[in-house]
N, C-alpha and C positions, 0 to 999 in steps of 0.2 A: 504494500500500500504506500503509495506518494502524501507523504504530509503536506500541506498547504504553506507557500511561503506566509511567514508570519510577517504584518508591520506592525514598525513600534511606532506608537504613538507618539503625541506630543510631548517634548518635555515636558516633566511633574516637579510639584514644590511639595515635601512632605515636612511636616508639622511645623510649619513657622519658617523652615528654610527658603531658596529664595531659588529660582528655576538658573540663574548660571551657576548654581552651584553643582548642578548636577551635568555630567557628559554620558553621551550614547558608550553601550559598549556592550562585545558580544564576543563568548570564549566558550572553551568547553572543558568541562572538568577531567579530573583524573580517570575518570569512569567513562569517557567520551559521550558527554549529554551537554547537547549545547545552550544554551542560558543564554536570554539577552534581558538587558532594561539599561536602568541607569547607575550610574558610579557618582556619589558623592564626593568631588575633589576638593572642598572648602576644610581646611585644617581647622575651623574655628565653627565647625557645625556641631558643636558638644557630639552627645552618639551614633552622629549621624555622619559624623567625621569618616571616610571610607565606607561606610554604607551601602548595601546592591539593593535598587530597587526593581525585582526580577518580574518582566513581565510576561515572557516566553520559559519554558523549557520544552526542549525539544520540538519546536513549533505550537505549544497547548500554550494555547494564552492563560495568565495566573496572577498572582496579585501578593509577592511576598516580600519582605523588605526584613534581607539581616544587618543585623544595624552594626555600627564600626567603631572604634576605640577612642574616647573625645582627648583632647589636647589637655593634658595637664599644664596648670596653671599656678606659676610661683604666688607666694603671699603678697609680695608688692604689687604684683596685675589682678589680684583678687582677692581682695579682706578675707582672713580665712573667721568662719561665723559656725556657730554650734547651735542646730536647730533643734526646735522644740524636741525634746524625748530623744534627744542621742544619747547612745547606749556607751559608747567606747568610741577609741583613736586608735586605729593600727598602725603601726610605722615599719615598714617594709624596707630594704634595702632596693636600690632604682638600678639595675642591672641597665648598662649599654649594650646594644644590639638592635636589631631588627624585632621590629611588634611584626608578630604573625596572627592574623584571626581565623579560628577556626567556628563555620558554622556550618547548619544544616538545613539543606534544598530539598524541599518535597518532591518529587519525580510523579509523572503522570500516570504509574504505577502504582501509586499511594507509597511507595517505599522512600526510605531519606538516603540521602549522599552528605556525608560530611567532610569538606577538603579545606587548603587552607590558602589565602590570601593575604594582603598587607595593604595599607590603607589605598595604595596606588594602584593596585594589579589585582583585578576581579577574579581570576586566579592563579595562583602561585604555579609560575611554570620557569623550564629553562629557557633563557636566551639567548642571543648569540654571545651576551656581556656578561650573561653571570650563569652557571647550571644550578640556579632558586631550586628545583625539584630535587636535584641531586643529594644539595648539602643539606635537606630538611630531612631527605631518607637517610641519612648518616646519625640522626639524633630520631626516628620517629620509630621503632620497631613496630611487633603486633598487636603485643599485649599495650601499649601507647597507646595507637590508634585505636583500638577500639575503645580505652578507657573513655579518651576525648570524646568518641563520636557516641557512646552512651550517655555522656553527661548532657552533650550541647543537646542531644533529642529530648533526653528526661526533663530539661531546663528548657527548653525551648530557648536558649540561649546562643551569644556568641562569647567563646571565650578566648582573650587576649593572654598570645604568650612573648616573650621574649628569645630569641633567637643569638646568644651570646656565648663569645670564647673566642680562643686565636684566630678560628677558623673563619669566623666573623668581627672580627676586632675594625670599632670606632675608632672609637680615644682610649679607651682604657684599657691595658693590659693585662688579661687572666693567665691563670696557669691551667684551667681545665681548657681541655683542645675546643668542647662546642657541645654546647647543651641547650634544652630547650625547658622555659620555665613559665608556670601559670601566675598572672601576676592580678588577672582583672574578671571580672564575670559579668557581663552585658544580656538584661532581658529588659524587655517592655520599655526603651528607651533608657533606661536609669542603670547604673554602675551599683552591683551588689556588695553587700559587706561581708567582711572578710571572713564573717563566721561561715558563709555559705560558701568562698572561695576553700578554704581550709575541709569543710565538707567532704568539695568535691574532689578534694588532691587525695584525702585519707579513703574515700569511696571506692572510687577508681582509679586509686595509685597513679594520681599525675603529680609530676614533683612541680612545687611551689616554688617563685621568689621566697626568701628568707624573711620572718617575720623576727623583726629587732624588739619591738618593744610594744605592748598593748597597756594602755589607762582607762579607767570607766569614769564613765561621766566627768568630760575632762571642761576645760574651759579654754575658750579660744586664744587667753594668754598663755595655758599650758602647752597648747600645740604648739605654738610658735617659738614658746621656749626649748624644747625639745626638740624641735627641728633646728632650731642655730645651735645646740650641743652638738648635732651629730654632723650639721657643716663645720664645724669649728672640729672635730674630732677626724673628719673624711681631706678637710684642707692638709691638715698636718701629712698625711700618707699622699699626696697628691705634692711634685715637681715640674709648674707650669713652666720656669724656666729652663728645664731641659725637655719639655715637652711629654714626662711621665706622669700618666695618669692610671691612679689605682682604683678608686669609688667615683662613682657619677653624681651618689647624693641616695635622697630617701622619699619614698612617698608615705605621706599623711593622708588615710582613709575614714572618716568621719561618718561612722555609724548610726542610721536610724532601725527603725522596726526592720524595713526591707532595701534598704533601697543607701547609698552611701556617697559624699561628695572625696574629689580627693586636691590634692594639693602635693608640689613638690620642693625639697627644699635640696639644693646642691651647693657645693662647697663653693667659694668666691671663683678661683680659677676654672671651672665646668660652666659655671654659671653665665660668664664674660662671654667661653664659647658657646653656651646656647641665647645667645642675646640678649641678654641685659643689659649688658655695657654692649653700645654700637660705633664706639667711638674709632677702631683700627679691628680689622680683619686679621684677623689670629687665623695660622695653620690648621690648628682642629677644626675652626669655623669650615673652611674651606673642604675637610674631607666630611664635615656632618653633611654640610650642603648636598654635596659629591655622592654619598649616600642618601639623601632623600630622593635624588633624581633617581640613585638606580632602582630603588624600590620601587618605585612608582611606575614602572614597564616604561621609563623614559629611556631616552640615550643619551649616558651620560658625559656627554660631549663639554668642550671648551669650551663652546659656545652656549649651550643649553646652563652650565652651570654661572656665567660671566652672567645671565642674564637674571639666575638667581639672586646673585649677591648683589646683584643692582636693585632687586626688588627693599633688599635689608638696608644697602650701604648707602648706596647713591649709584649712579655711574660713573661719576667723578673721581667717586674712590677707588672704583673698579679698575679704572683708568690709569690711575695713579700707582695701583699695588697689579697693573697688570703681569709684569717679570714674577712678579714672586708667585703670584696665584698660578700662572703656568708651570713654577717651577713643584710646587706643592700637589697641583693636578695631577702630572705625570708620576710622582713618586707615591701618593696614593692609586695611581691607575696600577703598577705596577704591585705596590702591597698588598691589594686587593684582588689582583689575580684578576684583572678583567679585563676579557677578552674581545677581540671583532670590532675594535676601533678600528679606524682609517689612520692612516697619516693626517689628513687632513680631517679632524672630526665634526668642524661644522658641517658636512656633505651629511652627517645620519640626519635621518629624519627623529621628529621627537617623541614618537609615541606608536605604539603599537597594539595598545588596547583596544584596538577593535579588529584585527588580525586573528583568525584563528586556527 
């Protein structure tokens, strides 16, 4: 039987979001079932941040939206506040690497497919720049997989993991080669609390980010204080002047009945490189960038990333630290193992999320 080409309709704005935040796109998973709707690319869409709004599978029109992992937000870009009936404060250690989301797609068979994604790339596949598939099958066995794909169905959830070790090294340098960690639990729009994350690690044996330190019934001066102890304790292990970097920093999870806000707090030198201070273009800046394009099924070209940092710096600036930012480029192209540039890499085109 011939299925019927699907169209996809109009772009859609789902719940308060704004319709350019969303772009077409259409891939097929691990199981070869092909999926179209839209891809939320707005970093600043709370859980809607990477988000699929799937309105085909396999040509059956459908109507499912797995939601994506929201932007943590330091305390100076957002009061941290303690709402009515919060229970506790978990404080997590902030693992650098790659957020991987793994969620689960009804199939027209009633049956579920649970695979995994990153807030750019609807889903996780090899490319010609990086083999994404490869190196996730190198931390993801059977007894994993099914853990995860049991949990996200029972929860009807998406669950946000971290993608961290040599094998994928930012800024910070581990000694374990590459491990994958449960850090966040996403249902019904809202970020779950940690008792429910912790649940679902001890349930179906998924290892967790490390849980540093829990308070009950805390107050919004107590998180704050506790988050500059552990930047003031993460700075000392951390040599921004020779460019060693040990801890990223910590998340603060602020527990209600069901449902949890979070906040991040990172030692002064992590913090510079993820933009707070915008004042000069630090090297880690340059490969965090470097790494958001490749996650994103972008090509992480000269070009494509110049015009990143123009978004942050200026292009003045860009302009200015051009020599060095080339010089930094290529030695993260090369640490990174990424493959299928060009010599000349403004020629890639930038995106390939809707290739399939």
């Amino acid at each position: 039987m011939v299925k019927k080409k699907s169209t996809l309709p109009p772009r859609v704005a789902l719940g308060g979001s704004k319709k350019r935040w969303w772009m077409p796109f259409k891939a097929r998973t691990p199981l070869g079932h092909l999926i179209e709707g839209y891809l939320c690319k707005h970093r600043k869409a709370g859980t809607l941040a990477g988000a699929l709004h799937v309105l085909f599978v396999d040509g059956e029109p459908c109507n499912q939206v797995l939601y994506g992992m929201p932007e943590i937000p330091y305390p100076e870009q957002t009061a941290v506040v303690v709402p009515g009936g919060s229970k506790a404060v978990s404080f997590t250690r902030k693992l650098d690497g790659t957020a991987l989301l793994f969620s689960a797609i009804k199939l027209p068979s009633k049956e579920y497919e649970v695979f995994p994604r990153t807030r750019g790339m609807p889903v996780l596949v090899n490319t010609k720049y990086r083999a994404w598939r490869d190196v996730v099958g190198e931390v993801l066995d059977d007894p994993l997989r099914q853990g995860i794909r049991e949990a996200c169905i029972q929860q009807s959830a998406t669950l946000a993991f971290e993608l961290w070790g040599k094998k994928n090294r930012h800024s910070v340098t581990y000694e374990q080669e590459l491990a994958l960690s449960l850090h966040s639990v996403i249902r019904s729009r809202g970020v779950s609390p940690w008792s429910l994350v912790a649940l679902l690690g001890k349930s179906f044996k998924i290892p967790l980010v490390p849980l540093l330190e829990r308070v009950s019934k805390p107050t919004a001066d107590q998180i704050v204080s506790i988050g500059a102890k552990w930047q003031e304790r993460y700075e000392a292990l951390n040599d921004p002047e020779q460019g060693l970097y040990r801890e990223e920093g910590v998340v603060a999870l602020v527990e209600t009945g069901q449902q949890g806000r979070l906040w991040k707090f990172k030692p002064p030198s992590m913090a510079e490189f993820h933009r707070l201070a915008r004042r000069k273009i630090r090297g880690v800046t340059i490969r965090h960038e470097a790494f958001k394009i490749l996650e994103s099924d972008q090509c992480p070209s000269l070009a494509n990333l110049s015009l990143a940092l123009g978004k942050i710096f200026g292009h003045n600036e860009v302009e200015e630290q051009r020599a060095f930012i080339e010089e930094e480029y290529w030695s993260w192209c090369q640490e990174a193992e990424i493959q299928g540039l060009r010599e000349n890499p403004e020629e890639e085109s930038e995106s390939s999320s809707e290739k399939v």
